[in-house]
N, C-alpha and C positions, 0 to 999 in steps of 0.2 A: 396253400393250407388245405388241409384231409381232415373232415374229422368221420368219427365210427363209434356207434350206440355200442357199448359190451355189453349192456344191463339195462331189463324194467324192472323192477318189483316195490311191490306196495306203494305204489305211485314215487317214484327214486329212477332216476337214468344216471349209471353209471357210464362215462362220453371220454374217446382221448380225440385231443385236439391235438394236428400234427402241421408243425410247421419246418419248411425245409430249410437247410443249409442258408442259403445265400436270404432266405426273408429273414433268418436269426440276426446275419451278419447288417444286413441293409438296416433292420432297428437298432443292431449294436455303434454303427457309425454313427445315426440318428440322436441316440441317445448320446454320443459326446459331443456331437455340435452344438445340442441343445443345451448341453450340463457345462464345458468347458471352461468359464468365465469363473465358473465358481470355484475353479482348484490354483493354488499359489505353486508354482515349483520354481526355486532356485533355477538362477541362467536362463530363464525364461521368461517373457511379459505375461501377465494376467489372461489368460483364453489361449495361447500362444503354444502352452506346450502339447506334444502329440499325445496320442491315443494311447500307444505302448508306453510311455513313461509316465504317465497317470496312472495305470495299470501295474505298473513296476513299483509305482507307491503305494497305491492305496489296495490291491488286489486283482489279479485279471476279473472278478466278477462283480467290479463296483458298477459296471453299465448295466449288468444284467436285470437286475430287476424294472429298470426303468423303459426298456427294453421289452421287454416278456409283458408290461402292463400297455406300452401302444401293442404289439402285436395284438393282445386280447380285446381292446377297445373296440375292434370290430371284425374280430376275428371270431370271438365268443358269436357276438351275433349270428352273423355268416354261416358258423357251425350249426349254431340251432336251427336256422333258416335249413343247409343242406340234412338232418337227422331230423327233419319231421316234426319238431316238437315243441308243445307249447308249455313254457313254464314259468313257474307261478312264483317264485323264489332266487335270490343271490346262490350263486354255484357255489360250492365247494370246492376249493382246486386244491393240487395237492401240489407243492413244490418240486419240480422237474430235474431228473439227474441230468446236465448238461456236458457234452462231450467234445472237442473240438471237431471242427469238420462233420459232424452229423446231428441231422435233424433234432429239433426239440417237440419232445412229446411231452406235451399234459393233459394229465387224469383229472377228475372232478365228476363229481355228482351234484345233482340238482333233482327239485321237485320239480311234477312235470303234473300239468293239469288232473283230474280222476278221472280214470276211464272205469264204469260199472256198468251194471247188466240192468235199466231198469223196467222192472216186471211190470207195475202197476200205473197205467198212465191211458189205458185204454176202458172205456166202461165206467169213466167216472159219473159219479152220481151227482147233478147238480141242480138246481131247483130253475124251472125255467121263467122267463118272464117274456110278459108279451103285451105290454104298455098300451093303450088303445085311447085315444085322441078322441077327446068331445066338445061338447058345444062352450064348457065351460074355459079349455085351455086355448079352444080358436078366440072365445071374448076376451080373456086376458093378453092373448095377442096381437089384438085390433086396440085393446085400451093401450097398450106400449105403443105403439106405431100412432093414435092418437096426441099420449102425448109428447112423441117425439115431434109435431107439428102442430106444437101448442105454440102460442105467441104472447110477446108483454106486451102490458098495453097501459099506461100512468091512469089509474083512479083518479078522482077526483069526490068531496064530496061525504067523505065515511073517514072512518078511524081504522087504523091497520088490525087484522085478523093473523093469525096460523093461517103458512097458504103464502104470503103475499110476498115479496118483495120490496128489500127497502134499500134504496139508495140516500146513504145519513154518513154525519162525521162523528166520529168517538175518540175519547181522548182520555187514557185511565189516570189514576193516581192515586199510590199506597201510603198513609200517614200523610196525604198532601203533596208528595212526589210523585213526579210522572215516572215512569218507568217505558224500559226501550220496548220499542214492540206492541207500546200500549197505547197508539193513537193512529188514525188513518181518515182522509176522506175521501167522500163520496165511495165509499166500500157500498158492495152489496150483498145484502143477506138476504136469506129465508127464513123466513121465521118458522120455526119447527125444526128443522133441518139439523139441529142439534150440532151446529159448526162451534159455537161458542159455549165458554160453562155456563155450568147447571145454571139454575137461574136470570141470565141475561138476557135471554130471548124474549121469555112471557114478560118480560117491562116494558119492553119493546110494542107491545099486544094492545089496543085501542088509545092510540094515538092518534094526531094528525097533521099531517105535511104541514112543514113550519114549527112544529113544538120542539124547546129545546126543555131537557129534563137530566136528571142524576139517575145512573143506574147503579142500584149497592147489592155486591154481589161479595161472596166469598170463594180463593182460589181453592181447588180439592185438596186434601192432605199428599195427595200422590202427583200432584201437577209438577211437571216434565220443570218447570224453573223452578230451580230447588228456594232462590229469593224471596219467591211470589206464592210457594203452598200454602195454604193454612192462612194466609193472609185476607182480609176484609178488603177490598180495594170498591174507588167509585170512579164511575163513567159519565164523564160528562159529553150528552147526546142529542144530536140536532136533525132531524128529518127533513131530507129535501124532495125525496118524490116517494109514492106508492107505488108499485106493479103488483098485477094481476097475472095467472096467468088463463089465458083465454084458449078451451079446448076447443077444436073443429070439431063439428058433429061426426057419426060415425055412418054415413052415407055412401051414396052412389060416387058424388065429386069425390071425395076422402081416397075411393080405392082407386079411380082413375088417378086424381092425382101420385100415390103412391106406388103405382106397378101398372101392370098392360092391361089390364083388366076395367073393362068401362062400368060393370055394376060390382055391388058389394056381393052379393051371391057367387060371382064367380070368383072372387077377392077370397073368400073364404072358403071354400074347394081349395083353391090352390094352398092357403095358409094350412088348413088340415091337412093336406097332403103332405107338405112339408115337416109338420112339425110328426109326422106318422116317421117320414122317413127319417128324421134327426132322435125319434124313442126311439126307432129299432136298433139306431147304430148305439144308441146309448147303452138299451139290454144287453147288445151282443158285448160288447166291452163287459160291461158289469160279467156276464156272464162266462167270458175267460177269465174275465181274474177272478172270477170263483174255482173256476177249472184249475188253475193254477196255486191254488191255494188247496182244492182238493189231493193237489198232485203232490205239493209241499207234504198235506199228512199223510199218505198213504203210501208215502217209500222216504226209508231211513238211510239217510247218506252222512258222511261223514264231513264236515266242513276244515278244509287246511286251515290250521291256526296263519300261515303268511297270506293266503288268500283273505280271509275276518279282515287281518290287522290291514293289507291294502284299499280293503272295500272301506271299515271305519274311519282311514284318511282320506277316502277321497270323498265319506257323507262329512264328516268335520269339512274338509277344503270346501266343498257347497255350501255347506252352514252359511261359510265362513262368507262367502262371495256376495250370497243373498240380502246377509245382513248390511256388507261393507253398499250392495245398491240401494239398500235403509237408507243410509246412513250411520250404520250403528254398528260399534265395532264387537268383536269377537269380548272383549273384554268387558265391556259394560252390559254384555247380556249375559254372561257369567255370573255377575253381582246382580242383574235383574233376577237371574235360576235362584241364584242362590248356592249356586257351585263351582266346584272346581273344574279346569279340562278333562282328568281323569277321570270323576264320576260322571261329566256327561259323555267321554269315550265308553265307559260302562255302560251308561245309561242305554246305549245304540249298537251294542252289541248283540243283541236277541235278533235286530233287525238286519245289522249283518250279516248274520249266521242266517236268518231266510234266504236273501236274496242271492248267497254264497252257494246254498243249499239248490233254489230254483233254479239259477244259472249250469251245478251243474249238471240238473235232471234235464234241464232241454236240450245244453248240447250233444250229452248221450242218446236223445232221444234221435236228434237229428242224425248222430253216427248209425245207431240202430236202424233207421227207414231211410238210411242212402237218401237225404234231401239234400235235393241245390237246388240253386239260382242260377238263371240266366242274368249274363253282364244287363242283359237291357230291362231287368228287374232292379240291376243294383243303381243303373244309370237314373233310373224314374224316382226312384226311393232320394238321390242326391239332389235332383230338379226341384223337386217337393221341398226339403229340406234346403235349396238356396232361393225357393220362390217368398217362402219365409222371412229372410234374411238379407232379399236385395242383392243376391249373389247368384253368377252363373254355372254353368257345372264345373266349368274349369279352376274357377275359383275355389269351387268345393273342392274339386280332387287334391288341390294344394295346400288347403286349409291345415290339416296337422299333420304336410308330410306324405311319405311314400305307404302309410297305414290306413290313407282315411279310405281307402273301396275296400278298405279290408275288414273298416269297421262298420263300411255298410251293407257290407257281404253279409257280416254275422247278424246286424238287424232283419236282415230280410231272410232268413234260415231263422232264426229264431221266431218270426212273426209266422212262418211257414209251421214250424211245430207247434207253437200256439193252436193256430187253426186246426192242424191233425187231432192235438186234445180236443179241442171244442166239437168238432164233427164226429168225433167217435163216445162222446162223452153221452149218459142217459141224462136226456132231460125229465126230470120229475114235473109234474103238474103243479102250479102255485098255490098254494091255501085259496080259499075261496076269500073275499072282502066285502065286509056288511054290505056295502054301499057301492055298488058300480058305476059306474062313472055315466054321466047321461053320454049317448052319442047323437051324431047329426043324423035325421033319416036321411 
């Protein structure tokens, strides 16, 4: 197989794919040992009869097409792999005059990714940030870590509060029937915690271990069992213990126990350090996708209608994925929209065209500034992404096939152009803010 680019223009390769003699002939045999079952000829048993008197009946070019479709099956590929190019679209092919004994040539054009000049990606103007850590977001720091080393501990003694903890049995019933799903014991709640409807918790609120009581609530108009909305139902509920829950103070022991650090002062160095360096990574992110969004408005590209329409099935097939890890299918959140697939195909269409749009500002950019990667960039980038996942590299490389270093080729050139925006990008100074944040001296 040979193939040869005739033609680019306005994003279009006009391409022949040339296949020789004996590869026409070796598919044409192919194709009747795979078809033959299917032709009746007189004096013959079923699959039985030969090549040339199938041919004698039905036409010498009944194989052909069947034929000329395995050779393209990865011949098409292979072509595009040896002509360089990347595209975005089903070819166009054009029916081939076939000759006997010589080679079969096919013509075809196809859309080929947009190669453009883009001018404006350097000098962006983008507002800068520079987040700065104080005494306020190290205490709220210490108070999580707190109460992640809180403890229960059964009251005794008091009536239940918001706050506490109840280990109790509940058992509902609408018009006097129980209903599925509407009974459980020794469940535990929070009171406050807003797990159960409106109204059920605050009944729940100065009691005391041992009381058994009715709780009369009503289901929302919009509650998920369509049986049970709008409905009055009662709770019949019994208390068998109280928890608290019990914070450790926020000291010296608190921070040894929690990290290497034997006092709180150095506890919280280290926290303000941390969380200094987890702003910056934050700004800088925020602050490329502003860059990139800058870059979006200030160069006008054209978006391929087949490139939109592939990018909006593959945000629907995510939708779709997301929902189905719900639980909840494609269908019923439709009638939750209140729409059809088409208007929400519409609906995501603006979004399409962005990211159709930004994809192909940075790969031109990266054609523009001759950027690459080194394999042991793409190797690190797969590590990361199987350290995530419980997977080793080799794993990853096999993951989707002979494309996946190719697809982390292009993350890590695209992450590289990123960064060239950002670094050449003007950072403007931030508005001033009434209130500055106190910091540690």
């Amino acid at each position: 197989m040979k193939a040869r680019q005739v033609s680019k223009e306005n994003g279009v390769v006009k391409f022949e794919i040339e296949f020789s003699k004996e590869e026409f002939a070796e598919a044409l045999n192919k194709a009747y040992l795979d078809n033959r079952n299917k032709f009746t000829i007189d004096g013959f048993r079923k699959g039985k009869a030969p090549r040339k008197v199938i041919e004698s009946h039905y036409g010498s070019d009944i194989f052909w097409d069947e034929a000329l479709n395995a050779l393209l099956e990865t011949g098409y590929y292979d072509a595009v792999k040896e002509m360089g190019i990347e595209v975005i679209a089903q070819p166009k092919l054009e029916a081939p005059e076939i000759k006997k004994d010589e080679p079969v040539v096919i013509k075809g054009s196809v859309e080929v990714f947009p190669e453009i000049e883009v001018k404006k990606y350097k000098g962006l103007e983008i507002e800068k940030l520079e987040t700065k850590i104080g005494s306020k977001e190290v205490n709220e720091e210490l108070e999580r870590v707190q109460k992640s080393q809180a403890r229960m501990e059964t009251v005794e003694g008091r009536k239940t509060k918001s706050g506490d903890t109840l280990v109790f049995d509940f058992e509902g019933s609408v018009d006097g029937e129980l209903f599925e799903g509407g009974a459980a014991e020794n469940y535990e709640l929070k009171l406050g915690s807003g797990q159960f409807i409106p109204g059920f918790e605050e009944q729940l609120e100065d009691r005391e271990s041992g009381d058994t009581f009715d709780v009369n609530v009503t289901f929302p108009e919009e509650y998920q069992a369509e049986e049970l909305a709008g409905k009055d139902a009662v709770f019949k509920c019994t208390i068998h213990e109280i928890k608290e829950e019990i914070l450790p103070e926020i000291n010296d022991e608190l921070a040894s126990d929690v990290s290497e650090f034997e006092t709180l002062e150095e506890y919280k160095k280290d926290i303000k350090k941390k969380l200094q360096e987890k702003a910056k990574d934050t700004d800088e992110s925020i602050m490329k996708d502003r860059a990139l969004q800058a870059l979006y408005s200030s160069n006008e590209v054209e978006s391929p209608a087949a490139m939109v329409q592939t990018e909006l099935e593959n945000m629907i097939y995510d939708m779709n994925q997301n929902l189905a890890a719900q639980g909840i299918g494609m269908q019923q959140y439709m009638e939750w929209l209140g729409q059809t697939p088409e208007e929400l195909m519409e609906q995501s269409r603006p979004e399409a065209e962005k990211r159709i749009k930004t994809r192909i500002l940075l790969k031109n950019i990266i054609r523009q500034e001759g950027l690459s990667v080194e394999d042991s960039e793409v190797e690190e980038l797969m590590k990361e992404f199987g350290a995530q996942y419980g997977m080793d590299i080799e794993q990853v490389k096999t993951m989707s096939g002979p494309d996946t270093e190719n697809y982390f080729k292009e993350d890590a050139l695209t992450k590289k152009a990123i960064e060239l925006i950002f670094e050449n990008a003007k950072l403007k100074a931030a508005k001033a803010k009434k209130e500055d944040k106190e910091e540690d001296k």
